[in-house]
C-alpha positions, 0 to 999 in steps of 0.5 A, a space after each residue: 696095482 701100485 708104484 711098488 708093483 710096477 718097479 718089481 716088474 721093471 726090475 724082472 724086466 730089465 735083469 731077467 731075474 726074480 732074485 735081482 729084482 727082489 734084492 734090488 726092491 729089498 723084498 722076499 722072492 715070493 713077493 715079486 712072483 706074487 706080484 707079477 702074478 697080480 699085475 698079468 691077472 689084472 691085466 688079463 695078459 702074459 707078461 712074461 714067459 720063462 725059458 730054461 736059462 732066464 725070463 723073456 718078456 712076451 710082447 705085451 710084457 714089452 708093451 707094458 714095461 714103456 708103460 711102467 716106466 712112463 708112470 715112473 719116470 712121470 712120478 720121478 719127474 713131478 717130484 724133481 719139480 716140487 723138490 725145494 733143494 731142486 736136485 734130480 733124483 731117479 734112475 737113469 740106465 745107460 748101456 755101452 760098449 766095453 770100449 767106449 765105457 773105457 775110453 769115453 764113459 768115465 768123462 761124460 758119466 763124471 760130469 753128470 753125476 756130479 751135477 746130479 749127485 742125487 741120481 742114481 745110474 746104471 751102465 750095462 756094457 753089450 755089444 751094439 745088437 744086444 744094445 739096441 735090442 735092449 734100448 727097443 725093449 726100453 730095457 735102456 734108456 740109451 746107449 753108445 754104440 758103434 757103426 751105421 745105426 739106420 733103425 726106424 724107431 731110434 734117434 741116433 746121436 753122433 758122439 765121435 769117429 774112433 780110428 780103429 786099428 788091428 791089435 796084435 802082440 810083437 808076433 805081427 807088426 803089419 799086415 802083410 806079415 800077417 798074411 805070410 803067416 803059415 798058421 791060421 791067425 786067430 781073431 780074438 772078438 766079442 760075441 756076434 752083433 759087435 760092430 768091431 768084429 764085423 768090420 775085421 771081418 770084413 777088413 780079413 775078407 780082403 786080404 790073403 788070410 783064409 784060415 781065420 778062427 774066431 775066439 769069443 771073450 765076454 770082456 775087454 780085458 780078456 781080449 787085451 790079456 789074450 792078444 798080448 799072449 800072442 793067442 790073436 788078434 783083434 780090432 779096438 779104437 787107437 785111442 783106447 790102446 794109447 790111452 790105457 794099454 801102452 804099458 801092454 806089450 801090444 802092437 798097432 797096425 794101421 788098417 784102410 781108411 775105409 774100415 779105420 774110421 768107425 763112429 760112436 753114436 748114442 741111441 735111444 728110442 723114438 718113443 722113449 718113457 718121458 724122462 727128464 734125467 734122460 735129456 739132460 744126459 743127452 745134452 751133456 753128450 752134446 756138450 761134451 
C-alpha cells in the first residue's frame, strides 16, 4: 500500500462516497473500488460495508481510518518542518454547529487561515450527536458544539456561553402568550442530537403547552425563513439573531436562566492522529 491509497480510503471514509473521494483524489471510480479492495485483501479485514443509502465503516475500518490519517498527518508534519519558506500545509477538517459556523467560525477561521494561507480546511456543519459521532470516528479532527459534553474519549474545550432565546414571528412576544394559544404551536428544529432542541424540549415541558409538533429542517436558514412566516418557533443564541437577522421580522423571548445559558465547547479525540495544524487551530481558539 502507498500514500495514495490511504487518501482514497480517507477520503470514502470521511464523505461516505466513492464519486467524492475519487473527485477529490482526481481518479476514475474503478480506481478508489480497486484500491480499497487492495488495501482490506492486504489487511485481511472488511473496511467497509455499504448500506442501501452510503457506505459505513466496519469497526476495523475505524480502527484503520486513525491509522491512516497518523501516517498522513506525520507525513504532512515532516514536510511542514523541512519546509524552507516554513508555511503549514495539509488538511485540516473542523465541523460546527450551523449556528456557531455563523456566528463564531468566520472569526476564528479568518485568523488561522490567514496565518496558514497554505492549509487547506474543511468545515461540515451537523448537529452536536452527528459531531461527536463523526470526531469518535476521527472523521473530524474537531468540533464546536453545544451543552455538557461529558464523553470519556474526548477532550472538551470551553469556547463561550451563548444566552439562548425562544425565536418566534410577531405572532408571539412571550411566553405566556404562547401558552394562550388555542392552536398546537409548532417547534421549527434540527434533526435529533441538536442540543437547542433538546433544551426547548425540555424548557416547553415546563409550560402549559401540550400540543407541541415538531417540524425538521436541515438548515439554518430555513428554520429562520419558516419562523419569520409565523409556521413556529424555535430556539437560537441571542446573539445570532441581533448580529445577523435584525433585518428579519422576527421576535426575541427571553427564557429561564436555567435553559438560557448554553455553552459552546470545542471537542476533539483523547487519541486523536498526531497533527500539528490541529493544535495550532486549538491554540487559536484559545486565543480568541
Amino acid at each position: 500500500m502507498n500514500i495514495n491509497d490511504l487518501n482514497i480510503f480517507i477520503g470514502v471514509a470521511e464523505y461516505e462516497s466513492i464519486t467524492k473521494s475519487a473527485a477529490i483524489n482526481n481518479t476514475v471510480q474503478s480506481n478508489v473500488s480497486a484500491r480499497i479492495k487492495y488495501l482490506e485483501e492486504q489487511l485481511g479485514v472488511k473496511l467497509l460495508t455499504r448500506t442501501t443509502r452510503k457506505l459505513e465503516l466496519t469497526g476495523e475500518g475505524t480502527q484503520f481510518l486513525k491509522v491512516a490519517k497518523e501516517i498522513v498527518n506525520t507525513l504532512n508534519d515532516f514536510k511542514n518542518t523541512v519546509n524552507k519558506n516554513g508555511s503549514l500545509t495539509g488538511q485540516l477538517k473542523i465541523g460546527s454547529l450551523p449556528s456557531v459556523a455563523s456566528l463564531r467560525a468566520p472569526d476564528i477561521l479568518q485568523r488561522f487561515v490567514s496565518e496558514y494561507p497554505d492549509m487547506e480546511f474543511v468545515l461540515k456543519t451537523g448537529t452536536t450527536g452527528e459531531l461527536i459521532k463523526n470526531v469518535l470516528s476521527f472523521k473530524l479532527d474537531g468540533a464546536f458544539v453545544a451543552g455538557k459534553v461529558t464523553h470519556p474519549d474526548l477532550i472538551v474545550k470551553p469556547v463561550i456561553i451563548e444566552k439562548l432565546c425562544l425565536v418566534s414571528s410577531s405572532l408571539y412576544s412571550s411566553i405566556e402568550h404562547l401558552n394562550k394559544s388555542t392552536k398546537p404551536i409548532k417547534l421549527i428544529v434540527f434533526s435529533k442530537g441538536c442540543s437547542y432542541r433538546n433544551i426547548l424540549e425540555e424548557l416547553l415541558s415546563e409550560t402549559e403547552l401540550k400540543k407541541l409538533k415538531f417540524v425538521e429542517m436541515d438548515s439554518l436558514d430555513s428554520i429562520i425563513q419558516s419562523v419569520e412566516n409565523g409556521l413556529g418557533i424555535t430556539l437560537l443564541p441571542e446573539e445570532l439573531i441581533k448580529k445577523h437577522y435584525t433585518y428579519r421580522s422576527l421576535t426575541t423571548i427571553k427564557i429561564p436562566e436555567k435553559y438560557a445559558r448554553c455553552p459552546t465547547v470545542f471537542i476533539r479525540m483523547k487519541n486523536s492522529p498526531s497533527h500539528k495544524a490541529l493544535q495550532l487551530f486549538e491554540d487559536s481558539i484559545a486565543n480568541n
